[in-house]
N, C-alpha and C positions, 0 to 999 in steps of 0.2 A: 504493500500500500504506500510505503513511503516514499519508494522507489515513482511509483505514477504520481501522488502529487505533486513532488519536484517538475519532474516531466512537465506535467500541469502548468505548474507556476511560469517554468521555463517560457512556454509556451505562448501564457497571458502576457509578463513582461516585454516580450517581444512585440506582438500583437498590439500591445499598449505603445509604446515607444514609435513602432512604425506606423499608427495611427496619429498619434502627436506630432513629428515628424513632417511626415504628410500632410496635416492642415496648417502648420508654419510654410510648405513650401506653395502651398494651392493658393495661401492667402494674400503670401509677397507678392505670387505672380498676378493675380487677379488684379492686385490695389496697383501693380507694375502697367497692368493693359488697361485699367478704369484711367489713371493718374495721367501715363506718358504716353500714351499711345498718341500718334498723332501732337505731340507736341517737341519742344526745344527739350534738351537734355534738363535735368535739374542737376547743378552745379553744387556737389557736398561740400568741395575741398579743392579749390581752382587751381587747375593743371596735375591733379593727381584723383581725384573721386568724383564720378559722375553717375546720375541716372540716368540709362539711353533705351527707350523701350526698342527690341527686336525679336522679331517670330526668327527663330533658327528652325532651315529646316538641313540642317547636317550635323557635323560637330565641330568641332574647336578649329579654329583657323578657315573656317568655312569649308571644311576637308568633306569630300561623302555628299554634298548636296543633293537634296532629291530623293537618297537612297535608304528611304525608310524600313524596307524590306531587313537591308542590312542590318539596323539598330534592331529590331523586333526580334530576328535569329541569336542576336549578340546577347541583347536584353534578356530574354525567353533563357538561355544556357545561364550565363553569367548569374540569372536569381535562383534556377536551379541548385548549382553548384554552392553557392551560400546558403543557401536551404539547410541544402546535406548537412556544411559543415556546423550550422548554429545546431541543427540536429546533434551533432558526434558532439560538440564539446561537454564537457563535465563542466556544468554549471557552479563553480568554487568560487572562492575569493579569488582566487589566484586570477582565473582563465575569464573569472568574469570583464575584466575589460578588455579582452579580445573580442567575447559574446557581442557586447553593445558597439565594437566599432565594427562589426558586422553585419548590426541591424544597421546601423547609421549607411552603411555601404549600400545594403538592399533598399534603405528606404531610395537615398537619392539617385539609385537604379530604377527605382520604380516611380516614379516621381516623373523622370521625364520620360519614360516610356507611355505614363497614363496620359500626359500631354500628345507624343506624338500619334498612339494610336487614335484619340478623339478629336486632335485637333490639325493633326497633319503638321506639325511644328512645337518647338521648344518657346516660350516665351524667357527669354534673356533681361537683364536689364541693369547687372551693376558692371558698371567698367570703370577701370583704374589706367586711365588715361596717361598717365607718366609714366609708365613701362611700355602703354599702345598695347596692354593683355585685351585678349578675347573678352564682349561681352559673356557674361553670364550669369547663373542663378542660384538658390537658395540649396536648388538637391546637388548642383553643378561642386557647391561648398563639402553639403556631407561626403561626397564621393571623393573630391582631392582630399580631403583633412583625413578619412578615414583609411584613404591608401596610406597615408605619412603614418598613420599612428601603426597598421599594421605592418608595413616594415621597420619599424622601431620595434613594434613590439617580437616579432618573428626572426629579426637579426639580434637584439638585445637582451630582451627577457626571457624568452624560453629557450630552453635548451634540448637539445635531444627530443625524448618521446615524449617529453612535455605534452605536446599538441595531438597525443593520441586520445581514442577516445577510453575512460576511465566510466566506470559505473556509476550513476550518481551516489553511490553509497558504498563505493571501493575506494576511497582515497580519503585523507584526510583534507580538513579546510586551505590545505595549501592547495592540494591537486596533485597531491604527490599519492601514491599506492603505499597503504600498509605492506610492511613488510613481513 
């Protein structure tokens, strides 16, 4: 029994998270197309932060234009594969911030994928104009910040078979196996 509540809980947290997640990103982009659409940028930070509304319909550097097919095959495997793996981890202290820069991955995976399948485009909208980076957006955020954390955390913090999966009730609070 123990064993399936966890599982349970796992399963809420997540659910919750990518829920929350998702309405921070539906909301920015919404008040992005209500606010800037059809208007002059909004000027945060003169020659370094701007609001510039844009329907992207590729990806970064305007690479892939058009080829939504593409993103949907990508999207569709790529939440798969995080699936799996929010599935295999052992929910501990330890592995727990790996768990959530995972959900942070899948949400802002799914985020612009629920854009472009409804709407045939990304809405974009913050650009930081003193480097001339790609506009972009709120899940555009979870997705770079969550690759940094998970190669930090994957090159740094764990070691070995740390990242295998343990039982929720084979290891101790570290994550580590009774011995």
């Amino acid at each position: 029994m123990k064993k399936y509540e966890s599982r349970k809980k796992r399963i809420l947290f997540a659910i919750v998270l990518l829920f929350a997640l998702d309405i921070f990103d539906r909301l920015t982009k919404a008040l992005a197309q209500k606010i800037l659409m059809g208007q002059d940028d909004a000027i945060l930070i003169p020659g370094v932060l701007q609001l510039h509304y844009l329907e992207n319909r590729g990806a970064a550097f305007s690479m892939l234009q058009g080829q939504q097919w593409f993103f949907y095959v990508i999207t569709v495997a790529f939440s798969a594969v995080i699936i799996y793996f929010l599935h295999r981890i052992a929910l501990t202290k330890r592995q727990f911030p790996l768990y959530v820069t995972l959900v942070f991955l899948l949400a802002g995976a799914l985020g612009n994928f629920y854009d472009r399948l409804f709407q045939g485009y990304v809405i974009d909208f913050i650009y930081f104009s003193l480097i001339d980076f790609p506009v972009f957006n709120v899940a555009d955020i979870y997705v770079t910040l969550s690759v940094i954390v998970l190669i930090v955390l994957v090159l740094f913090v764990y070691k070995g078979d740390e990242l295998e999966h343990k039982s929720d009730d084979g290891g101790n609070s570290e994550g580590i196996p009774n011995k």
